[in-house]
Backbone as CSV, one residue per row, in Angstrom:
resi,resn,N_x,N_y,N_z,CA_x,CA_y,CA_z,C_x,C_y,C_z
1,UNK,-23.618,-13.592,3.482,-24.712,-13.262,4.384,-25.015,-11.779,4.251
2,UNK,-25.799,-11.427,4.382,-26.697,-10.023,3.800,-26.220,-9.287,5.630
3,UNK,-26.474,-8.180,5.300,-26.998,-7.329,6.654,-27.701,-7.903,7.911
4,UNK,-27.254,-8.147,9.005,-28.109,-8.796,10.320,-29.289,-7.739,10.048
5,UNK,-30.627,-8.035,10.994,-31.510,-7.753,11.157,-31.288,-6.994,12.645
6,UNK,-32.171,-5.654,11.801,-32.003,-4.307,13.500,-32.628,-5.048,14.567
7,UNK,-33.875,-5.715,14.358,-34.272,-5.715,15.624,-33.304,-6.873,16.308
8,UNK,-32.583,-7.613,15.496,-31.896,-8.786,16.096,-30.933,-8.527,16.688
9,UNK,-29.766,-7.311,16.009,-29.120,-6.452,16.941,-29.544,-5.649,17.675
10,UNK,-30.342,-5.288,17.873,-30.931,-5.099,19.133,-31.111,-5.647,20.627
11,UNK,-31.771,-6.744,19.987,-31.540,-7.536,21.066,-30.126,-8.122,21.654
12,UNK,-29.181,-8.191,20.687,-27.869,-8.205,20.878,-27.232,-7.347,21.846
13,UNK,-28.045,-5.936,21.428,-27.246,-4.762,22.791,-27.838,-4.937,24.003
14,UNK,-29.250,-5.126,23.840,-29.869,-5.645,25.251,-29.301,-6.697,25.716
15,UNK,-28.866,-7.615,24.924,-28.165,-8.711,26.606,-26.390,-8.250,26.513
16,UNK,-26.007,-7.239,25.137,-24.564,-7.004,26.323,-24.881,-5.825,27.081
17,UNK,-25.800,-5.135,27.382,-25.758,-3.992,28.062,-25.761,-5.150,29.604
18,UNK,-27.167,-5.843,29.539,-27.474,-6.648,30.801,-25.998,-7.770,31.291
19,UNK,-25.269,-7.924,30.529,-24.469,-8.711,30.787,-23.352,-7.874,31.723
20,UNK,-23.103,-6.272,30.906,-22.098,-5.201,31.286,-22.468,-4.970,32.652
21,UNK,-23.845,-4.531,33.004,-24.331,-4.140,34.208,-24.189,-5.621,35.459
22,UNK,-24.523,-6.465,34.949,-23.839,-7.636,36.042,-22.593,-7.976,36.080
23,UNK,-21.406,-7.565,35.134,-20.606,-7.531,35.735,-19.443,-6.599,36.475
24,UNK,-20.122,-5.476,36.087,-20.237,-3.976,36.940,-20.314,-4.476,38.211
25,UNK,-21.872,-4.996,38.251,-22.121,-4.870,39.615,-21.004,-5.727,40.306
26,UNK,-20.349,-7.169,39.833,-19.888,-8.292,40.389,-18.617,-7.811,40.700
27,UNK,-17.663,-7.268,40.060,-16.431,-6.531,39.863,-16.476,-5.233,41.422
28,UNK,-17.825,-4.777,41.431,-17.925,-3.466,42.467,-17.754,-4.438,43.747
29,UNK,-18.417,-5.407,44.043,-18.709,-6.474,45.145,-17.591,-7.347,45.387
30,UNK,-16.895,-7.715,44.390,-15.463,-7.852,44.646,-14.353,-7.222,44.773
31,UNK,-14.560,-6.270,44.925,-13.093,-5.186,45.213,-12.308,-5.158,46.805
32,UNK,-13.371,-5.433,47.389,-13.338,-5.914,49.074,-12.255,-7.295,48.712
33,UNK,-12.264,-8.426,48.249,-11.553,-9.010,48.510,-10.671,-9.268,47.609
34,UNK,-10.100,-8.206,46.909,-8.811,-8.005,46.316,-7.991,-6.818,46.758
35,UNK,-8.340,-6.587,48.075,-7.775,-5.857,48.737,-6.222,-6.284,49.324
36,UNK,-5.416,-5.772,49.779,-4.300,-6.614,50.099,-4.420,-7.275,51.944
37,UNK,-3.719,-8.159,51.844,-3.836,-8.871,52.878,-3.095,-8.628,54.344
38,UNK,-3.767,-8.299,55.551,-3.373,-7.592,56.643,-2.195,-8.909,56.663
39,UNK,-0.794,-8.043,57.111,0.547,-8.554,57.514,0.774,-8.782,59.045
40,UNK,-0.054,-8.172,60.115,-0.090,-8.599,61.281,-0.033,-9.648,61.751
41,UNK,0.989,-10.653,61.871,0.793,-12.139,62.083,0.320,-12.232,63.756
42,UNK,0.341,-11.192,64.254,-0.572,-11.239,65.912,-1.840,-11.312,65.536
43,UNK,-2.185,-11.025,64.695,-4.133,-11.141,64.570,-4.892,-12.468,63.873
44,UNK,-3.449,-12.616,62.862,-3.708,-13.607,61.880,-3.038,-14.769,61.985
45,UNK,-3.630,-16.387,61.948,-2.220,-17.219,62.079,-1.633,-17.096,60.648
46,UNK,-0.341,-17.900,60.567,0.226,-18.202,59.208,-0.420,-19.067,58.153
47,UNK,-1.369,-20.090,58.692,-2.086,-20.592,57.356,-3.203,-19.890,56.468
48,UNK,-3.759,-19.269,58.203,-5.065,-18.563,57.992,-4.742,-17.365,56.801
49,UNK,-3.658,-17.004,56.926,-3.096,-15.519,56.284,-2.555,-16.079,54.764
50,UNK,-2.499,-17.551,54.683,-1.791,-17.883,53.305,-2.882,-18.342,52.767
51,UNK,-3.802,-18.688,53.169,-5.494,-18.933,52.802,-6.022,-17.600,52.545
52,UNK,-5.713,-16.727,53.230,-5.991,-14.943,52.450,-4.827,-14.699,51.581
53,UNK,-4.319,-14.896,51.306,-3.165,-14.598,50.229,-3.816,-15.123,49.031
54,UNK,-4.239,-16.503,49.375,-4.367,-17.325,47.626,-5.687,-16.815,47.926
55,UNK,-7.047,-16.859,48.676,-8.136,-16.060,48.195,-7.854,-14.688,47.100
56,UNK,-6.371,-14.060,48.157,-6.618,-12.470,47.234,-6.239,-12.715,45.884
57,UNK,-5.066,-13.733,45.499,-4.857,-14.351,43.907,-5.810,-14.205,43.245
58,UNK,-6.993,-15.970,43.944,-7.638,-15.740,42.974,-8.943,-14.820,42.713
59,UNK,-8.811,-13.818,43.433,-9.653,-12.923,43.311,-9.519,-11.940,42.631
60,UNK,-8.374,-11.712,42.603,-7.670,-10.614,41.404,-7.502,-11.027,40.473
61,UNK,-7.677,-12.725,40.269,-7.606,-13.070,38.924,-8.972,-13.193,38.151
62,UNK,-10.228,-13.236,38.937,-11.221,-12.927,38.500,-11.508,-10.882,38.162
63,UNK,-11.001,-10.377,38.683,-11.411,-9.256,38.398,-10.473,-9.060,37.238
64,UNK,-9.177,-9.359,37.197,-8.858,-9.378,35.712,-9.668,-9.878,34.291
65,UNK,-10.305,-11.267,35.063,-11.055,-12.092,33.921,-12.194,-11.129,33.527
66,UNK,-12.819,-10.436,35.085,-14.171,-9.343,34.411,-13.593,-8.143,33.321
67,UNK,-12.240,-7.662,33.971,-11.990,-6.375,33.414,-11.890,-6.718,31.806
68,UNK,-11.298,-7.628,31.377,-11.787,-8.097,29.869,-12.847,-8.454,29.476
69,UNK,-13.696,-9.249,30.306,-14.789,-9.065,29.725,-15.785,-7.948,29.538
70,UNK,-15.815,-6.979,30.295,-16.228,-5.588,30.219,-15.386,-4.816,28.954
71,UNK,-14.278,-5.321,28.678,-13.822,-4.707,27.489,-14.099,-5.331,26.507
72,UNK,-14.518,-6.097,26.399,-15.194,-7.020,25.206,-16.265,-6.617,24.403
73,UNK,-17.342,-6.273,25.986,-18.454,-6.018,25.611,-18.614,-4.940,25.260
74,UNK,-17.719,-3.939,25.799,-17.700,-2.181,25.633,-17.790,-2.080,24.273
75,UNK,-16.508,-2.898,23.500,-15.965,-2.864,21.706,-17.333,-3.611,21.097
76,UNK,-17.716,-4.425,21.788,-18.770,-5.003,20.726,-19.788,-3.918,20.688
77,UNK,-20.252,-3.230,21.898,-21.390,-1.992,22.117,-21.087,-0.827,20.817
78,UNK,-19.231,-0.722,21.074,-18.554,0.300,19.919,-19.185,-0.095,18.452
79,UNK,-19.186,-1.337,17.621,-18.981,-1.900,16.737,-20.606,-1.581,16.645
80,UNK,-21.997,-2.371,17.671,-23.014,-2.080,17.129,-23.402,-0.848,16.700
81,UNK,-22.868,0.474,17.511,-23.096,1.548,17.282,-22.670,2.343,15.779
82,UNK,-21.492,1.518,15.620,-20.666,1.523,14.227,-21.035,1.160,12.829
83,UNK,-22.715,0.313,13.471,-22.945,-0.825,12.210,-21.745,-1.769,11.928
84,UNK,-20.610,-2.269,12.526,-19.988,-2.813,11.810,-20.068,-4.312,12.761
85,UNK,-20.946,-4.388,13.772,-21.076,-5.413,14.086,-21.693,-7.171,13.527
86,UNK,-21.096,-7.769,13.994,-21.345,-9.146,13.213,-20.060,-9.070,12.153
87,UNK,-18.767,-8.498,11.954,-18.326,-7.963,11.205,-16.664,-8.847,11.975
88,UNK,-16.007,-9.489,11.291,-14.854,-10.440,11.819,-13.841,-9.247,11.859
89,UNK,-12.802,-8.921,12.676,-11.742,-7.970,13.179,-10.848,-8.047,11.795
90,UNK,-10.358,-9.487,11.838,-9.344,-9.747,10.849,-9.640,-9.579,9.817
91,UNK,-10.650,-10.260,9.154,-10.930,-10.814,7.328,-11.879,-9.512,7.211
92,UNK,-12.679,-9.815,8.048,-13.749,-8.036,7.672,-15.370,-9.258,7.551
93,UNK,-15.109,-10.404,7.275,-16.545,-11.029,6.879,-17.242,-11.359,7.934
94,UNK,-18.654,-11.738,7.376,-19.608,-12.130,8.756,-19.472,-12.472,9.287
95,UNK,-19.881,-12.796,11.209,-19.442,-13.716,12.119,-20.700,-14.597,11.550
96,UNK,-21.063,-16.016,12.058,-22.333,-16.350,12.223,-22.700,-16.239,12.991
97,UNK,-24.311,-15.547,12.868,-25.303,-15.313,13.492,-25.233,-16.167,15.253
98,UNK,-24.946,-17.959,14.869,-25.325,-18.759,15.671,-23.675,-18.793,16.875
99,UNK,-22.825,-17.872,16.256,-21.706,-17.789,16.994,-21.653,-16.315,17.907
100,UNK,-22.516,-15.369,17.079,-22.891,-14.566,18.014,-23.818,-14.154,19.517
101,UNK,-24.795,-15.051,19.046,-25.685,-15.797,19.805,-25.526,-16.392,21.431
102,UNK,-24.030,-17.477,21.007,-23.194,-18.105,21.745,-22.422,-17.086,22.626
103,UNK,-22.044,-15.863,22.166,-21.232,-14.924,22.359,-21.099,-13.566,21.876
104,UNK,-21.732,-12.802,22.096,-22.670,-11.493,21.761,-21.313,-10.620,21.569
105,UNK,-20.309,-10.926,22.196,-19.110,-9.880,21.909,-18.149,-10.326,20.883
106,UNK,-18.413,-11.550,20.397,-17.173,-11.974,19.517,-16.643,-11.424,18.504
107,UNK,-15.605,-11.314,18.503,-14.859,-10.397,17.461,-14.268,-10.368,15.964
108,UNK,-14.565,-12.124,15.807,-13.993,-12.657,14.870,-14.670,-13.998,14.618
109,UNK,-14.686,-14.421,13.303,-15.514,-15.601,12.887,-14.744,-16.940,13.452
110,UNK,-15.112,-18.116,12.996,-14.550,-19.495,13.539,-13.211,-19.367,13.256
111,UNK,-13.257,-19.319,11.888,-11.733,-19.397,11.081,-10.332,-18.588,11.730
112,UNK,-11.174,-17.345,11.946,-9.700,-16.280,12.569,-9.474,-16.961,13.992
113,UNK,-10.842,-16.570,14.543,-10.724,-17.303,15.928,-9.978,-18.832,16.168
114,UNK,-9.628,-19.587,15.618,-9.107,-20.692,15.497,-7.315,-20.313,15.059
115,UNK,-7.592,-19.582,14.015,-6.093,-19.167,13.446,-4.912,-18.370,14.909
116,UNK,-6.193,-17.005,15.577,-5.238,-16.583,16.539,-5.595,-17.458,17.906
117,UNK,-5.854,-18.597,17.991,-5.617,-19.127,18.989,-4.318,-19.911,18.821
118,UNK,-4.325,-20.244,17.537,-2.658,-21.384,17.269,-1.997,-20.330,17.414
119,UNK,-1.598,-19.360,16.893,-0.690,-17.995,16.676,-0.134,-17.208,17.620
């Protein structure tokens, strides 16, 4: 496969920039409830407070899930700026176009991507 097309990466940075900025924003709006959970059992009953416990779980487990994806997108932003985007981590060869598409940050073609998922 030849060189992607500028204006096509382009548009590539336009939806990870738009993607970065929503989950900026989503990550800022959730920080409130990955806060830790008041221990006062006079204010709070015991279920009510273990129902804020697993809220704060899985809420911190989404802001983990954003904080990678914001790093995803950051390296892919790195890589367009690099020209070396569309460009597989491992082998060095093209991603496809139609896998980037799918996933504007991907880092690696089918093949690797398949290899370090068994690995």
């Amino acid at each position: 496969m030849g060189a992607l097309d500028p204006d096509w990466v382009g548009g590539q940075r336009a939806r990870l920039l738009e993607q970065l900025a929503e989950l900026e924003a989503l990550r800022a709006a959730g920080a409130d409830a990955a806060a830790a959970v008041e221990l006062d059992q006079s204010k709070v009953g015991r279920l009510t407070r273990m129902d804020a416990m697993q809220q704060q779980a899985m809420s911190l487990a989404t802001q983990r899930r954003r904080a990678a994806q914001i790093a995803a997108i950051r390296r892919a932003l790195a890589r367009i700026a690099a020209n070396d985007y569309g460009l597989c981590l491992d082998c060095d060869e093209a991603i496809a176009p139609a896998r980037l598409e799918f996933d504007p940050a991907a880092e690696r073609c089918i093949a690797c991507a398949e290899q370090a998922d068994v690995g």
